[in-house]
N, C-alpha and C positions, 0 to 999 in steps of 0.2 A: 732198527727201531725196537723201543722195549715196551715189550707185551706186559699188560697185567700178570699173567701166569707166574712171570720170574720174582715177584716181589710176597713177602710172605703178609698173611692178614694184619701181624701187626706192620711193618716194613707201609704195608698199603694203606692202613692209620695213619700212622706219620707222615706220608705223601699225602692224602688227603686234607688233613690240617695242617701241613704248611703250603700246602696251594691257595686253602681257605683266607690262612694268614696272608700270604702275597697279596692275595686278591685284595681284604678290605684297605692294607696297608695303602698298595697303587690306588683303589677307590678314595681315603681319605684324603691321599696327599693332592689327588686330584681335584677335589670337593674345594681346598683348599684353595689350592692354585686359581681354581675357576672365581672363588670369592673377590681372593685378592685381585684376582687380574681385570675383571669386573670393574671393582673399587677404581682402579687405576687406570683405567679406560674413560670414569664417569668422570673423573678427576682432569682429562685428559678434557675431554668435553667441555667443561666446565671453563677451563682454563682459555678453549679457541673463543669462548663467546663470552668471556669475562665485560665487557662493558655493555651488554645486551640488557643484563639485570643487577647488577651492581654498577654503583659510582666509580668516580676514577681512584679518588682516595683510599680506594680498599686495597687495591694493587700494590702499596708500597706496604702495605701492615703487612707482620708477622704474626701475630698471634689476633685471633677473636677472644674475650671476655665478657661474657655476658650474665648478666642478674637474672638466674630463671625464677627464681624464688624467694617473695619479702614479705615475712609474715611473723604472726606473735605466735608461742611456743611456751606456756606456762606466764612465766617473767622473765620472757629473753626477745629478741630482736632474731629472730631467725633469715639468715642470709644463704642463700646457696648458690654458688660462681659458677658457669663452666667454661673453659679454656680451651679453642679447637685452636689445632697448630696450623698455620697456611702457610708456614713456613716453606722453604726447601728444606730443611733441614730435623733433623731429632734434637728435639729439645728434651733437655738433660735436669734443666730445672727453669722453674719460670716464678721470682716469690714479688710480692705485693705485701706492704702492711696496708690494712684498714680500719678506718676510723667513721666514728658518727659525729655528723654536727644537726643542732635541731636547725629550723627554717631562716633562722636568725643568723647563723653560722657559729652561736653557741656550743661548747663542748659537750658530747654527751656520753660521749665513750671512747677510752685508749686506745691506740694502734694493736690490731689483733694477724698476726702473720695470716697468710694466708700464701703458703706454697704448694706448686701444681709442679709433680716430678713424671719423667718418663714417658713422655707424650708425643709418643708416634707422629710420621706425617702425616698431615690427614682426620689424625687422633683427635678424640677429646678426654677432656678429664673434668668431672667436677665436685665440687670442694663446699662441705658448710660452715658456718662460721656460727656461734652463739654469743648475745654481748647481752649479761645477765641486768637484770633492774631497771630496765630502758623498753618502754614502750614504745610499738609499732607508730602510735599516731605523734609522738613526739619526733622521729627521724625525718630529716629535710637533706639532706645531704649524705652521701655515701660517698667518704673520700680515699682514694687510693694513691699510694705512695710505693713510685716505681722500686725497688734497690735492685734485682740481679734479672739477665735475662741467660741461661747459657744453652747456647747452641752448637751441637756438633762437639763439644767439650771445651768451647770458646766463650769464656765468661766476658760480659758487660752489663755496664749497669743497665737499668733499662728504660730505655729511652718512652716514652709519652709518646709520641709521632708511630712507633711501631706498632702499636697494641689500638686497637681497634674497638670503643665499651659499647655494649649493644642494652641499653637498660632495660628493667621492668615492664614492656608496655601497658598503658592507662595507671601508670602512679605517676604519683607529684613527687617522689621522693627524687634526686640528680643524682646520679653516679660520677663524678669526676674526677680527674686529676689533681692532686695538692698544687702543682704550678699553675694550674686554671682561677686560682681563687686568690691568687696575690695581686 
């Protein structure tokens, strides 16, 4: 067994600070671990008692899309998405264009992209949009137009049936699908 005696003051510096190092290292990674595994455990729950508090239609969605944010912004229409993954899988890209129609289903503003990349299982991500000249009380319609969904590095288009819109609660404004309006 080796005694403090054989190591010299600095020799015993250097052992001291990299024990220190060890320590916060293993602490961190564990802090970590313990998050994530948490996560994944709540995830795990969530999933046994899936029709307890969600409907059955959530089950086959992959992605949530939800409006947290609809408001004026100077002279813009300020919009904020956010996109939680319920996927099995890592989504690699997930893009949507969007468009205004006023109540009428008049035009009020062009297709504006709006892509959510790198979003973990579990993840969310979210995304603003600005559509200049267009006031808050004129928008009646929030229309989205599926193009790409890719998961795992497996591009398709993206399908409406998958994606799940959770709108603005207490507006009148509609979030919808361009194939809901034909």
């Amino acid at each position: 067994m080796l005694t403090i005696r054989y190591f010299t003051t600095s020799g015993l510096r250097k052992l001291v600070h990299f024990s220190l190092l060890a320590i916060f290292v293993f602490a961190s990674s564990n802090i970590i671990k313990a998050q994530s595994g948490n996560y994944i455990l709540s995830q795990q729950t969530k999933n046994e008692n899936l029709d307890t508090y969600q409907d059955s239609t959530y089950s086959d969605k992959v992605v949530l899309l939800k409006l947290i944010d609809l408001s004026q912004y100077q002279q813009c229409v300020r919009m904020v998405f956010e996109l939680e993954n319920i996927s099995g899988g890592f989504i690699n890209n997930c893009w949507f264009h969007v468009s205004l129609q006023d109540s009428e289903r008049g035009f009020l503003y062009r297709e504006q992209p709006l892509l959510f990349a790198e979003v973990a299982i579990g993840g969310r991500q979210q995304l603003e949009l600005l559509c200049e000249s267009v006031g808050i009380e004129e928008v009646g319609f929030i229309i989205l137009h599926p193009q790409l969904l890719e998961i795992e590095r497996v591009e398709t288009l993206a399908n409406p049936s998958k994606v799940q819109v959770i709108p603005l609660p207490d507006s009148d404004v509609k979030v919808v699908f361009n194939s809901e309006l034909r």
